[in-house]
C-alpha positions as CSV (number, residue, x, y, z in Angstrom):
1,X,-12.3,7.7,16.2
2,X,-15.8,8.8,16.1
3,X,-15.3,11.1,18.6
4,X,-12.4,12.6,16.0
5,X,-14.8,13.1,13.8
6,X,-17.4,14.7,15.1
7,X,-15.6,16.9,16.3
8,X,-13.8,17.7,13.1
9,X,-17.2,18.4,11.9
10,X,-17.5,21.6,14.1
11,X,-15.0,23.2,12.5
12,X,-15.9,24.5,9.1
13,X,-12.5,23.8,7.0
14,X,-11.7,20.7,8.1
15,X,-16.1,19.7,7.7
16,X,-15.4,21.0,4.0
17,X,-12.4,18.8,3.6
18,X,-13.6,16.1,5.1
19,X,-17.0,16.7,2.3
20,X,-14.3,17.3,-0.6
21,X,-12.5,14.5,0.3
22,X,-16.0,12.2,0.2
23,X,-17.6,13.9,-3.0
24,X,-13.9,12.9,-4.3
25,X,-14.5,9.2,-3.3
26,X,-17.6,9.2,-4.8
27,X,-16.4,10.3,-8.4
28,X,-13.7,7.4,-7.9
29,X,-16.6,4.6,-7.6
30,X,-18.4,6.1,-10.7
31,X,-15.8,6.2,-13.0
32,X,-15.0,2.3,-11.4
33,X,-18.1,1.2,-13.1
34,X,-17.9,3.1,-16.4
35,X,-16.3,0.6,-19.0
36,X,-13.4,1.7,-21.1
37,X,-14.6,2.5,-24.8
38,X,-13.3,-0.4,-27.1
39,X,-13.2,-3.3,-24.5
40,X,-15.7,-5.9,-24.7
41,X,-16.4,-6.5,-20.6
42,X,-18.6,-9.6,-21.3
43,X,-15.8,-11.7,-23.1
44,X,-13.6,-10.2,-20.9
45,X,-14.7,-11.1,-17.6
46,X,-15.3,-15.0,-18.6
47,X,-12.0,-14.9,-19.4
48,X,-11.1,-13.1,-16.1
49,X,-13.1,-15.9,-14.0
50,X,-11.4,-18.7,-15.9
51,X,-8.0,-17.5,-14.4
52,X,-6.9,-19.3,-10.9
53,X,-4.2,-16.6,-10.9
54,X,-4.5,-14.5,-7.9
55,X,-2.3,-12.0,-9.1
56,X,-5.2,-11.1,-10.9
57,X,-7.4,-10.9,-8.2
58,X,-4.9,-9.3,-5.9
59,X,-4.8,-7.0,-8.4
60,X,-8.8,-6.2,-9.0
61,X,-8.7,-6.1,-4.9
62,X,-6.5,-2.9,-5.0
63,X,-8.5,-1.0,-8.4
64,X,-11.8,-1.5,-6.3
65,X,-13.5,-4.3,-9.0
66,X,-12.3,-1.4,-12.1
67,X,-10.1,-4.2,-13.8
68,X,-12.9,-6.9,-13.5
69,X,-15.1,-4.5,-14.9
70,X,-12.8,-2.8,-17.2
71,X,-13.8,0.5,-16.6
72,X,-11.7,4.0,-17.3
73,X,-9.9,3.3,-14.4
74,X,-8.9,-0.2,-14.6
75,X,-5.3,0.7,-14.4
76,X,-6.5,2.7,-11.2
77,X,-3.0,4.3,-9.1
78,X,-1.2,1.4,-9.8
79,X,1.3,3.4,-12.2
80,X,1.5,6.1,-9.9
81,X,2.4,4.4,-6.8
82,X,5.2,1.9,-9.0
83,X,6.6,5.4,-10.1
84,X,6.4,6.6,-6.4
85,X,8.7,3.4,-5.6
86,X,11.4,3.9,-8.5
87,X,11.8,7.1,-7.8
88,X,12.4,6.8,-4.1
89,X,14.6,4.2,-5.4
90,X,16.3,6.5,-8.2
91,X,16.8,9.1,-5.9
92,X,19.3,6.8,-3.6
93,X,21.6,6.1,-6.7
94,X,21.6,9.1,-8.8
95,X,23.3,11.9,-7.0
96,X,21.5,14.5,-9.0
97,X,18.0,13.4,-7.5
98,X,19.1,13.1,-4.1
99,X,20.2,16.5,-3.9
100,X,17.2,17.6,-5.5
101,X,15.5,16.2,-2.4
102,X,17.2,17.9,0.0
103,X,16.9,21.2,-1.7
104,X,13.3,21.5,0.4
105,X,9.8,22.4,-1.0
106,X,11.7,23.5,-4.7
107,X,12.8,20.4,-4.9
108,X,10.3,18.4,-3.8
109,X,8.3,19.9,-6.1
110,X,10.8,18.9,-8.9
111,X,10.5,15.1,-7.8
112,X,6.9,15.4,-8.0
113,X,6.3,16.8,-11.3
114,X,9.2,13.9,-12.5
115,X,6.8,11.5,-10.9
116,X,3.8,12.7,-12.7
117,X,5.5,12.2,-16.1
118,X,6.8,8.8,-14.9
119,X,3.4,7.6,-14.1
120,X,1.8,8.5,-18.0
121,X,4.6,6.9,-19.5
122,X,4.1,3.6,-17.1
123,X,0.4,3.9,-17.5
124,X,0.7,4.7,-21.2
125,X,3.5,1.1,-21.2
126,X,0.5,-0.8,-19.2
127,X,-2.1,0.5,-21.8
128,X,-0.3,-0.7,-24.5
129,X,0.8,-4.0,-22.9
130,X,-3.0,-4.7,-21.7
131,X,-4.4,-3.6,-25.4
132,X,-2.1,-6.0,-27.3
133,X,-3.2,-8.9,-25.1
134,X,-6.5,-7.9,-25.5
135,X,-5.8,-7.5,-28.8
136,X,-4.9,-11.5,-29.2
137,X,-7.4,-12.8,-26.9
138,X,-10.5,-11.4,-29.0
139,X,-11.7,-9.0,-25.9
140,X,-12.0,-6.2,-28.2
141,X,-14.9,-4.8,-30.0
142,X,-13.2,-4.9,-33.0
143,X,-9.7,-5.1,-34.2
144,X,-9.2,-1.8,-36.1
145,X,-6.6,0.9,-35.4
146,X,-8.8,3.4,-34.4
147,X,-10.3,1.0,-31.6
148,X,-6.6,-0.3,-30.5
149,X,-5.7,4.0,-30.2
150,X,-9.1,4.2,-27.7
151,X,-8.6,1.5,-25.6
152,X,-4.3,2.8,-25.0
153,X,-6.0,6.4,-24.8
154,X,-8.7,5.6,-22.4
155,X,-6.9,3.4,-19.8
156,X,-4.0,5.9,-19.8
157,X,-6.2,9.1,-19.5
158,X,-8.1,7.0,-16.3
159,X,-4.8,6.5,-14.7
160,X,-4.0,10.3,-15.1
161,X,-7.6,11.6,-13.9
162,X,-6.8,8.9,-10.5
163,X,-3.5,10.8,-9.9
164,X,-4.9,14.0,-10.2
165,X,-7.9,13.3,-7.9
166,X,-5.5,11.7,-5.3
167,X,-3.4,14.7,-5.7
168,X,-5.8,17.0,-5.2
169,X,-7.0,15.0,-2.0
170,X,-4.2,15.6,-0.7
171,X,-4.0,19.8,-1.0
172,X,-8.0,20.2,-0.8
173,X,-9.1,17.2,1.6
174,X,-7.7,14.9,4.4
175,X,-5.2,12.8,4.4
176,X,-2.9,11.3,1.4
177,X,-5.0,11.4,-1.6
178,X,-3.5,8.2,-3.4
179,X,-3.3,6.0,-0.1
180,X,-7.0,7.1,0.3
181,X,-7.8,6.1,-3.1
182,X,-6.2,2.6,-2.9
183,X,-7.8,2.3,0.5
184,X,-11.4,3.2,-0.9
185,X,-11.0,0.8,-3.5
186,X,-10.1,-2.2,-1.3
187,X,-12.7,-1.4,1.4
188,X,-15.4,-1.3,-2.0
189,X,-14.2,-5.4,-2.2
190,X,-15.3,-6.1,1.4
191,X,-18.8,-6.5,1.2
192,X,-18.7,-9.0,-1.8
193,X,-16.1,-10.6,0.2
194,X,-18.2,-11.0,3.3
195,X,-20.7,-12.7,1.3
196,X,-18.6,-14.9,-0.4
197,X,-17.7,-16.0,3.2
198,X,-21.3,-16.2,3.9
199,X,-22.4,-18.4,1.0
200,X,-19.4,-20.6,1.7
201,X,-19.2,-21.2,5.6
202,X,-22.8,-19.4,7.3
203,X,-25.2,-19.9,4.8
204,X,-27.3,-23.7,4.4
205,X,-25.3,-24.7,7.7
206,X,-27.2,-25.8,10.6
207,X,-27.8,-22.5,13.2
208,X,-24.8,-24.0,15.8
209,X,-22.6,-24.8,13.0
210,X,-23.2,-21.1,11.3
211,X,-23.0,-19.4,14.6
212,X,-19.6,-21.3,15.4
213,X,-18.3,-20.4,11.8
214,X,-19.7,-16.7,12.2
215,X,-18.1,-16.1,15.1
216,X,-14.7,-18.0,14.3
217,X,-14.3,-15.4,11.4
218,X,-15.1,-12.2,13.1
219,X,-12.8,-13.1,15.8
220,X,-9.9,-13.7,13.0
221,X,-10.5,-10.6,11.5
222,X,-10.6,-8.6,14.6
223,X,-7.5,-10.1,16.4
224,X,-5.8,-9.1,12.7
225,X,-6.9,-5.7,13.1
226,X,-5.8,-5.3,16.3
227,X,-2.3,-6.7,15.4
228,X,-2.0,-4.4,12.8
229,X,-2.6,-1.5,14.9
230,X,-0.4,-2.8,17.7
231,X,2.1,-3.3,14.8
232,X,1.4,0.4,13.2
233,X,1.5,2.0,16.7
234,X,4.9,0.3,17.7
235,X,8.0,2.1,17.9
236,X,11.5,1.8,20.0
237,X,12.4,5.5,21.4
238,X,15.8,6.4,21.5
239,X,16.7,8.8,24.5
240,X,18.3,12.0,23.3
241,X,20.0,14.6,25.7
242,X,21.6,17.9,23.9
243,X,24.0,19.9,26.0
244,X,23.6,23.1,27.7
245,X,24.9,25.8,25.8
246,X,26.2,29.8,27.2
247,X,24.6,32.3,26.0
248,X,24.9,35.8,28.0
249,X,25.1,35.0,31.3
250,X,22.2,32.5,31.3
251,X,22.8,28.4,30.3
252,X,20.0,27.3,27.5
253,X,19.4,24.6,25.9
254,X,20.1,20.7,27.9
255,X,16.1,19.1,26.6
256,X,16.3,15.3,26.9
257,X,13.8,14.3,23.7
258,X,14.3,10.4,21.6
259,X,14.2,8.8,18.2
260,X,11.1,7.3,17.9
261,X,11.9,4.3,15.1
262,X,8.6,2.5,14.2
263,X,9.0,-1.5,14.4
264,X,7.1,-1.6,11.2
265,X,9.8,1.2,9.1
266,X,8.3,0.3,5.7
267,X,4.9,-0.2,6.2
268,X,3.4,-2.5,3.8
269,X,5.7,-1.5,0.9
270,X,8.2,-5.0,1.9
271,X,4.7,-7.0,1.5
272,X,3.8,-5.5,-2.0
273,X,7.4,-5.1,-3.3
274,X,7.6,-9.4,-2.3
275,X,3.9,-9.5,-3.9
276,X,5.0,-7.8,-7.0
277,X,8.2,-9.7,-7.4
278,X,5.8,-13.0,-7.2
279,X,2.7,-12.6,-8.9
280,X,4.2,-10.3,-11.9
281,X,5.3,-13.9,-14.0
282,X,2.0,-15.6,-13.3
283,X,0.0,-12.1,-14.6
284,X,2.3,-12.2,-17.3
285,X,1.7,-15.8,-18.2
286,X,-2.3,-15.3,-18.0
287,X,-2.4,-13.1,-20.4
288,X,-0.2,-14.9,-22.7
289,X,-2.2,-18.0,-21.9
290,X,0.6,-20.3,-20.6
291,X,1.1,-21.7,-17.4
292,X,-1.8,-24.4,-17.6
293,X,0.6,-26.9,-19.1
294,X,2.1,-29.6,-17.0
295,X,5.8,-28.7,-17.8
296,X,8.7,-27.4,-15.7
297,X,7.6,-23.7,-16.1
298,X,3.9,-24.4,-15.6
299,X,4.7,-26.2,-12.5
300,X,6.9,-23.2,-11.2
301,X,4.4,-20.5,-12.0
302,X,1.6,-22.7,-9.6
303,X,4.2,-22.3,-7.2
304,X,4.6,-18.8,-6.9
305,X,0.5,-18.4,-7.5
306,X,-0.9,-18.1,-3.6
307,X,-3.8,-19.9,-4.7
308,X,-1.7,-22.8,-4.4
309,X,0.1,-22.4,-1.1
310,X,-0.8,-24.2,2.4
311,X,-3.5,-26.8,0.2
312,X,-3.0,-30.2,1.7
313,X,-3.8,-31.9,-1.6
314,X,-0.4,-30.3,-3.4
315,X,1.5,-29.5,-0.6
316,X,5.2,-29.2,-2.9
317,X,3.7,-25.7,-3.9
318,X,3.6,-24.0,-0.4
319,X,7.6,-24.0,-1.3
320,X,6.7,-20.8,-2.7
321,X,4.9,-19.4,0.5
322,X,8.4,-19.8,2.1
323,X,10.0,-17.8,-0.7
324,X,7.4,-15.4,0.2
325,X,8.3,-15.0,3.5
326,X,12.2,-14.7,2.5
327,X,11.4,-11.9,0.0
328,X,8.8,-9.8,2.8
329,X,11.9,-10.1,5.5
330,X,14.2,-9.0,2.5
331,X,12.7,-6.2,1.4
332,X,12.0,-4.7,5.2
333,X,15.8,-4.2,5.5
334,X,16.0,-3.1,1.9
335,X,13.1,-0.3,2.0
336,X,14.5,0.9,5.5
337,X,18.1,0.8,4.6
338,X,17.3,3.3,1.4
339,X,14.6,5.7,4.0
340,X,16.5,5.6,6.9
341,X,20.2,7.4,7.0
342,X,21.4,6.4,10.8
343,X,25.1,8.1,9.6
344,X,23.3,11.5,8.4
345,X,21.1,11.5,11.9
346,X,24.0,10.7,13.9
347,X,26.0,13.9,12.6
348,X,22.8,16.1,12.3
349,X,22.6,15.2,16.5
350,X,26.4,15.9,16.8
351,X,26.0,19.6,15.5
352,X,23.4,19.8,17.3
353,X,24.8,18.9,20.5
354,X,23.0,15.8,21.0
355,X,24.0,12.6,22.0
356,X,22.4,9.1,23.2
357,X,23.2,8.7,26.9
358,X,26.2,6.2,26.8
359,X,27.2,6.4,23.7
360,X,29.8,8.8,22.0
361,X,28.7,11.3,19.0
362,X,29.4,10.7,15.3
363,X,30.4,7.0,14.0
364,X,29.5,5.0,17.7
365,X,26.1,6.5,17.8
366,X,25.5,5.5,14.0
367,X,26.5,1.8,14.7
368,X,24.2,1.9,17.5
369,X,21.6,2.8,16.1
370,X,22.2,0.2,13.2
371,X,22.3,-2.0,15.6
372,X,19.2,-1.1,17.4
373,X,17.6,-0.9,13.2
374,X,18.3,-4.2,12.3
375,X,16.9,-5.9,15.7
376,X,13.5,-4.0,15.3
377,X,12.9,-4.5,11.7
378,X,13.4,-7.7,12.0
379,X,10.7,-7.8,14.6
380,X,9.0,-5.9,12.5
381,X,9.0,-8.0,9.2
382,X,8.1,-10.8,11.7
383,X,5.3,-9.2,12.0
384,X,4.5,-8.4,8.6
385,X,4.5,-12.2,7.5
386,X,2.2,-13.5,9.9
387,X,-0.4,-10.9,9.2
388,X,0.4,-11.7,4.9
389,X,0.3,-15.7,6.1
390,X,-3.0,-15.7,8.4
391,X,-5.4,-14.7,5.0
392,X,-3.0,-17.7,2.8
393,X,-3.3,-20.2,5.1
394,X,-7.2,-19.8,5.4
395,X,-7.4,-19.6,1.4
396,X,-5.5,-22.8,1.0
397,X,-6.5,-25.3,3.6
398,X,-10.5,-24.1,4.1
399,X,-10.8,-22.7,0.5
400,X,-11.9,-19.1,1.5
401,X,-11.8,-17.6,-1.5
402,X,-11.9,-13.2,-0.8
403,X,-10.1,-11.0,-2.4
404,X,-8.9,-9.3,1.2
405,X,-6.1,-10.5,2.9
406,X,-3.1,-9.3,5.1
407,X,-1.7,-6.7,2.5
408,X,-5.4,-5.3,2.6
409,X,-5.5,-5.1,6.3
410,X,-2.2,-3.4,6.5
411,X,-3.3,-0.4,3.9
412,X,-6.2,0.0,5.4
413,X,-5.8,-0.1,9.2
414,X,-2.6,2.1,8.6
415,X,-4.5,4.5,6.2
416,X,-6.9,5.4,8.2
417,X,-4.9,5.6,11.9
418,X,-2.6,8.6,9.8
419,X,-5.7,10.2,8.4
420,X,-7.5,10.4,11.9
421,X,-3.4,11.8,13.2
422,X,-3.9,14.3,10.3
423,X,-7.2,15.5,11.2
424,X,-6.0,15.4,14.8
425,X,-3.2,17.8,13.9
426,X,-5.7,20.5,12.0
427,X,-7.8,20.7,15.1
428,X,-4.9,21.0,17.4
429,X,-3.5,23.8,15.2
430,X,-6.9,25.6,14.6
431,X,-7.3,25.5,18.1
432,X,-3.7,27.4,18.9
433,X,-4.5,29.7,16.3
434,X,-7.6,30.7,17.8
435,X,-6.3,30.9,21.1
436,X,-3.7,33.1,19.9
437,X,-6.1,35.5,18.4
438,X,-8.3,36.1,21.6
């Protein structure tokens, strides 16, 4: 990695995108510290600390600390990246969308400037949610109109300045703009993290005990790292072989290449679709201020909070871990069966020519490699849950309370691994170029 990078810094464009892309970062952590006009942050955060709801704090882990401190950018990317998902979604069931995609860099462009306008109006939906609970709760400076119109106004404009800057990341630095922004903002999280787990487990210990406990924690965090990279990295490659083919009096043509299908097809999207889908009710109850009770619904919301789940002392709640785990394996086959189109490879190889050794072109060689899908995603999601379960289990039986967990490891391990492949691939084609101009 750091042999990447300096290199990278020898070469003039990619040193100035590298610099745009940090000046960019920088900009991000200001504005994640300036609090939105209208909010009073004092009131606010007492009543943030008074929550046991991680949602929440799952939530402040992925805006960098910008909800807990309600600044401009408390709503950070999160509209952007929910827009992202329905419209990956959308463009599956609406015919009109999906051939919009495949109408190449028009189109694309099309999708993007609908995703835009999808993310204002679910920022601007967000705002308006957050402001009336605000609203209610007192957390405003003062209850007129004009205040209420700031607060909507300010959150939503930070949302939009966030998708710009990650957009223009993207076209003007390294790497994908809004995964580097969410990964900026989790890695901001880490150091107050460590030294929560410092005060809890190192600090006022005796020197063996701290030692023991010091190094019991690095090596958990580094065997998860290195999972997560085995677990990026991993992919089953299907052989190809295309024909020969006549042309003149000379054969062409007969390449043996494969399929490369990654174990892990959807990333971490399966973890924070099942996240979502769990923590959304308990956010939602928060704000109204219900769920504290000792009723039916009170005692279902504990069990879908992870701040529950794997304690000894309530042990009924880690019912909802297990529904956790259900929804992550769920949602691997879902995400992959809406990106990945075995049928529409299968014919695109047939025109082609190609064909997987053994098995016949067109239907065979799309049930095969459904076949081969559903055994490595399943692996996959495998994976998956024992990285989301390592950080729960840790939380709930030895009370670690951080903010970073599996999900975190996940964005940022595979973040950075396709940013140091992106910088890879400038160097590699600045390097041709210049060959081809001596």
């Amino acid at each position: 990695m750091f042999e990447t990078l300096r290199n990278a810094f020898k070469v003039k464009d990619i040193r100035n995108r590298i610099l745009f892309t940090f000046f960019m970062l920088v900009v991000i952590r200001i504005g994640s510290e300036l609090p939105a006009p209208g909010v009073n942050g004092d009131v606010f955060k007492e009543w943030f600390t008074s929550q046991a709801a991680d949602g929440l704090g799952f939530f402040n882990a992925i805006t960098g600390g910008s909800f807990l401190n309600m600044s401009i950018f408390a709503l950070n990317i999160t509209p952007y990246i929910t827009s992202s998902i329905i419209m990956q979604l959308l463009t599956i069931a609406i015919p009109k969308l999906e051939e919009m995609q495949r109408d190449g860099e028009e189109g694309r462009k099309k999708i993007v400037s609908i995703t835009r306008y999808l993310t204002i109006a679910l920022g601007l939906i967000q705002s308006i949610a957050m402001t009336i609970g605000f609203y209610r709760g007192g957390y405003l400076t003062s209850n007129s109109p004009l205040t209420v119109i700031m607060v909507v106004t300010g959150l939503t404009a930070g949302s939009a300045v966030l998708m710009w800057i990650g957009e223009r990341i993207t076209e003007k630095g390294v790497g994908n703009g809004i995964s580097i922004v969410l990964t900026i903002n989790i890695i901001s999280r880490i150091p107050q993290d460590l030294g929560t787990l410092w005060t809890q487990f190192i600090a006022n210990k005796s020197i063996p005990k701290g030692i023991v406990a010091a190094l019991i924690i690095i090596a958990i965090i580094v065997a998860m790292v290195v999972f997560v990279v085995v677990l990026q990295d991993a992919e089953r490659r299907i052989p190809v072989q295309y024909s020969k083919k006549l042309q003149g009096r000379k054969q062409v043509g007969g390449q043996q290449t494969y399929i490369p299908l990654k174990v892990n097809t959807g990333g971490v999207i399966p973890v924070i679709f099942a996240q979502s889908l769990m923590q959304t009710p308990v956010i939602i109850a928060s704000f109204l201020g219900k769920g504290n009770g000792t009723g039916v619904g009170s005692q279902i919301l504990k069990g879908l909070s992870q701040s529950n789940w794997c304690n000894p002392e309530q042990p009924i709640y880690t019912i909802g871990l297990a529904v956790y785990l259900v929804l992550i394996i769920a949602f691997a086959y879902f995400y992959t069966q809406i990106t990945f189109n075995p049928l529409e490879i299968a014919n695109n190889m047939k025109r082609a020519g190609g064909f997987i050794p053994g098995i016949r072109p067109g239907k065979p060689t799309s049930d095969y490699l459904n076949q081969i899908l559903n055994y490595i995603v399943f692996i996959g999601a495998i994976g998956l849950s024992i990285v989301a379960v390592i950080p729960i289990f840790f939380n709930g039986v030895f009370k670690a309370d951080v903010s970073f967990g599996g999900t975190s490891i996940i964005i940022i391990v595979g973040v950075i691994i396709e940013t140091l492949k992106q910088i890879e691939s400038q160097m590699r084609v600045r390097y041709y170029k210049g060959f081809l101009n001596d």
